[in-house]
C-alpha positions in Angstrom: -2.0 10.1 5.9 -2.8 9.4 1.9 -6.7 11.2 2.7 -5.6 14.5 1.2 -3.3 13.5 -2.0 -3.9 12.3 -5.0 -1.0 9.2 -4.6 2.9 9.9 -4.3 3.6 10.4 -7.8 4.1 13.8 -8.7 1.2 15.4 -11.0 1.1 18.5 -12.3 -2.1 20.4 -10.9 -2.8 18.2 -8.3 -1.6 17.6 -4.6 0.6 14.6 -4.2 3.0 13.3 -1.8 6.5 12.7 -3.3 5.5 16.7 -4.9 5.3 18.1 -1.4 8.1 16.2 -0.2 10.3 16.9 -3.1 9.6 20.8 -2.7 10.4 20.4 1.3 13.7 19.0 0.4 14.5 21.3 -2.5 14.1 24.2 0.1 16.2 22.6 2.7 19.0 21.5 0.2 18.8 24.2 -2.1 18.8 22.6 -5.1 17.1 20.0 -7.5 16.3 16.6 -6.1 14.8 13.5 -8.0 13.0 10.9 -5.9 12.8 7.0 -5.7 10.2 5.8 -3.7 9.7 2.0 -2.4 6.3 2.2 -3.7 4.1 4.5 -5.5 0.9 4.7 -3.4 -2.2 5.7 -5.2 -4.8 8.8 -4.1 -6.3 7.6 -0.4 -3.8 4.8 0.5 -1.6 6.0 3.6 1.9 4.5 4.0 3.4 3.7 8.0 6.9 1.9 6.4 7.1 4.2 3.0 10.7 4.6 2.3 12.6 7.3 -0.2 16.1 7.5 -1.8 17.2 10.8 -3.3 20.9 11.6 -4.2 22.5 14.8 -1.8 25.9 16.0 -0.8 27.1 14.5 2.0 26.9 16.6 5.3 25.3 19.5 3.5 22.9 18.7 6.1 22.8 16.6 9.1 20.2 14.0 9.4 18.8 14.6 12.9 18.5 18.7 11.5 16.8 17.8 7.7 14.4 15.1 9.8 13.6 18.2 12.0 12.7 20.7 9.1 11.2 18.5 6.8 8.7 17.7 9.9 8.1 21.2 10.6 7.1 22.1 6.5 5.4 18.8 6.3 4.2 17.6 9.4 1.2 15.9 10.2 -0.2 14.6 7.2 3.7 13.7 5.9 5.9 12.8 8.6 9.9 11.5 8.2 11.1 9.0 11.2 14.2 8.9 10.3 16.9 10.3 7.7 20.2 8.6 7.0 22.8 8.1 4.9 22.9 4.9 2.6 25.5 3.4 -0.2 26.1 4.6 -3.1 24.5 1.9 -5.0 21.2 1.9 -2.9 17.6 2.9 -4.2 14.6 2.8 -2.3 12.3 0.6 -5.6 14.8 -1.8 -6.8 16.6 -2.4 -3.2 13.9 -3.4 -1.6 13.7 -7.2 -1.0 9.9 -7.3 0.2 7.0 -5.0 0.8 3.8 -6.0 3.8 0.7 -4.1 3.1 -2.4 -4.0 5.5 -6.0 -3.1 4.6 -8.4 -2.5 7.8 -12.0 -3.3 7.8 -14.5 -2.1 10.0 -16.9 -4.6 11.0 -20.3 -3.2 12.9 -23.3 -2.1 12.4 -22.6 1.6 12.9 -19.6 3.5 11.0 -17.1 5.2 13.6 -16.1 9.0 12.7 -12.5 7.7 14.2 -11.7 5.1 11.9 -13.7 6.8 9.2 -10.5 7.7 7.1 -8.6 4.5 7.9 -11.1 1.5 7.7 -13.5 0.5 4.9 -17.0 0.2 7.1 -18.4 -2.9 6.3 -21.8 -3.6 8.5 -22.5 -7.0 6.9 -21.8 -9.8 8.8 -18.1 -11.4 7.5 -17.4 -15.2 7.4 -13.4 -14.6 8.8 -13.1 -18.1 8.5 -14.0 -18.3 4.8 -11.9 -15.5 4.4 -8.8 -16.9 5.6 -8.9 -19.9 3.6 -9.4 -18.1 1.1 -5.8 -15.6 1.6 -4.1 -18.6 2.1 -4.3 -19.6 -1.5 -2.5 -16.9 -2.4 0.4 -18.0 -0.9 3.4 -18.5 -3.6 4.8 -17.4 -7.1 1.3 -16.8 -9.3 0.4 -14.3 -12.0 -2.3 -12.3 -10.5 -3.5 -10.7 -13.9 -7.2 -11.3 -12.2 -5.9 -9.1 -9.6 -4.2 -6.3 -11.2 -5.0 -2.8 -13.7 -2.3 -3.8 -16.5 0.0 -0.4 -17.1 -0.7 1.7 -19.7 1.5 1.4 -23.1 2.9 -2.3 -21.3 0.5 -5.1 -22.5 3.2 -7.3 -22.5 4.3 -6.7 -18.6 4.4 -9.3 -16.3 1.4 -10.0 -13.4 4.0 -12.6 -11.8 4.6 -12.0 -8.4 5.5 -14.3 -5.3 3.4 -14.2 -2.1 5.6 -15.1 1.3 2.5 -14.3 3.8 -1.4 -13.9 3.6 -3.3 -13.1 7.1 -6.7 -11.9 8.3 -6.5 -10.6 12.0 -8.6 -9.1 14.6 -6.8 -6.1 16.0 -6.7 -5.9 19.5 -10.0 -4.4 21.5 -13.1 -4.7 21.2 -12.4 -6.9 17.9 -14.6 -5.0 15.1 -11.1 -3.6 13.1 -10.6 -6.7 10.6 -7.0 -6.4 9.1 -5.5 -8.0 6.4 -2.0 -8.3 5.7 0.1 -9.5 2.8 3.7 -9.6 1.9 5.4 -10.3 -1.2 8.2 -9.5 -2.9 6.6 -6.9 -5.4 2.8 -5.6 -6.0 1.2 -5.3 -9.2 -1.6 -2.2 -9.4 -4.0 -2.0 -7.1 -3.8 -5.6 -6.1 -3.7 -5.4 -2.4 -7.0 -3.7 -3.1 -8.7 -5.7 -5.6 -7.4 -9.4 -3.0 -9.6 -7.6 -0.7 -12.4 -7.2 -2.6 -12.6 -10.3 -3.6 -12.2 -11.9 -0.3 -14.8 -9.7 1.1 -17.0 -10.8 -1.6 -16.1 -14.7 -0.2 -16.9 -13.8 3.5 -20.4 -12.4 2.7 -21.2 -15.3 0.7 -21.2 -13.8 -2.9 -18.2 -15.8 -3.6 -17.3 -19.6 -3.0 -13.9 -19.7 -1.5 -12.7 -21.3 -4.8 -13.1 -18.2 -6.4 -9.2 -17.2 -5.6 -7.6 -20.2 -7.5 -9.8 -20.0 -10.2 -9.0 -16.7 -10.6 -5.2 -16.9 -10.3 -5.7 -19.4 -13.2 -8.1 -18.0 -15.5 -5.8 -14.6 -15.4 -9.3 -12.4 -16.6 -10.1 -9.7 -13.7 -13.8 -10.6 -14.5 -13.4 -13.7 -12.8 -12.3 -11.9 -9.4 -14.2 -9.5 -7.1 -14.6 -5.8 -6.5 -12.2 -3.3 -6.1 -11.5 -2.2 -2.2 -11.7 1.3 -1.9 -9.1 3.4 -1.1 -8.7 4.4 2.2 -8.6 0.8 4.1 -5.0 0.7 2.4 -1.4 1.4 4.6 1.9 0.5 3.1 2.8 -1.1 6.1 6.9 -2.3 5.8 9.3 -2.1 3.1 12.4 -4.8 4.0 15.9 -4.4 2.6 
């Protein structure tokens, strides 16, 4: 549960998670430990599939015994569901062959207290259909500079990135929790967020649907939508 850090990146003065983590470890292991993490979630995005590499002596600990204590020092807002041993060569960014994100909308005329810290509340009436023509143009190998905060000190970075899947779904119920999913080989920052956004924008009519391609081509964030808060946000899988 992101609601409470300020992102996974370790910052000095603030609460984060890989910090917390890192000092859970550091008291189990009893010593230094660096961390690589599939993906560096920012403050208010929550993570189901997160996954971490660090570098440890084999059977200074068991893994059934560290998932155990790092539960009890960390548990609930971090939780580990499982510990184990990989190669040599293996790290948890550059292994990593895809990553799915979700972001959950809320969609009625009242806010719920319940989902309050996992959905973005929306109470206007959505066009899912508009919407999901939309995601599907993002399908493929684009730059999604419309879509992405460049990193500081990198002007020259690449935005490329290749999209395998694009979804909107109604969860199961009574149908008001709108989720999207994506999945593509790497993210750029805050993309997931700012994709939403924008297709929001198309489903309450602000946008015509065309407003994804032209985007993707005009590679200027003016030309796309808002920025999706926060909280909506769930690193959902990480495959290897």
């Amino acid at each position: 549960d992101g609601s409470a850090f300020r992102g996974f990146a370790p910052n000095e003065g603030v609460r984060t998670i890989g910090a917390d983590l890192r000092s859970a470890l550091e008291r189990i292991l009893r010593n230094e430990v660096e961390l690589s993490v599939a993906g560096r979630t920012d403050a208010g995005v929550h993570a189901r599939g997160q996954v971490v590499s660090f570098d440890a002596q084999i059977g200074a600990v068991r893994s059934d015994e560290m998932r155990r204590s790092l539960n009890s020092l960390l548990g609930p807002s971090i939780v580990v569901r499982e510990v184990a041993t990989a190669p040599d060569d293996f790290h948890a960014r550059f292994s990593a062959r895809w990553r799915r994100y979700r972001y959950r909308l809320l969609t009625s005329e009242v806010p719920d207290p319940f989902l309050s810290s996992t959905t973005w509340w929306t109470p206007e009436a959505l066009d899912h259909h508009r919407m999901a023509d939309a995601a599907h143009e993002l399908v493929g190998t684009h730059d999604f500079t419309s879509f992405c905060r460049r990193p500081k000190g990198r002007p020259d970075a690449s935005m490329v990135r290749r999209v395998t899947d694009a979804r909107w779904t109604h969860e199961p119920g009574e149908g008001r929790v709108l989720t999207f999913e994506i999945t593509a080989t790497a993210f750029c920052h805050q993309m997931v967020r700012s994709i939403v956004g924008t297709l929001v924008d198309i489903g309450r009519g602000r946008r015509p649907t065309s407003t994804v391609p032209v985007a993707l081509a005009g590679e200027d964030r003016s030309l796309a939508g808002q920025l999706a808060p926060p909280h909506g946000l769930i690193l959902w899988e990480v495959g290897y």
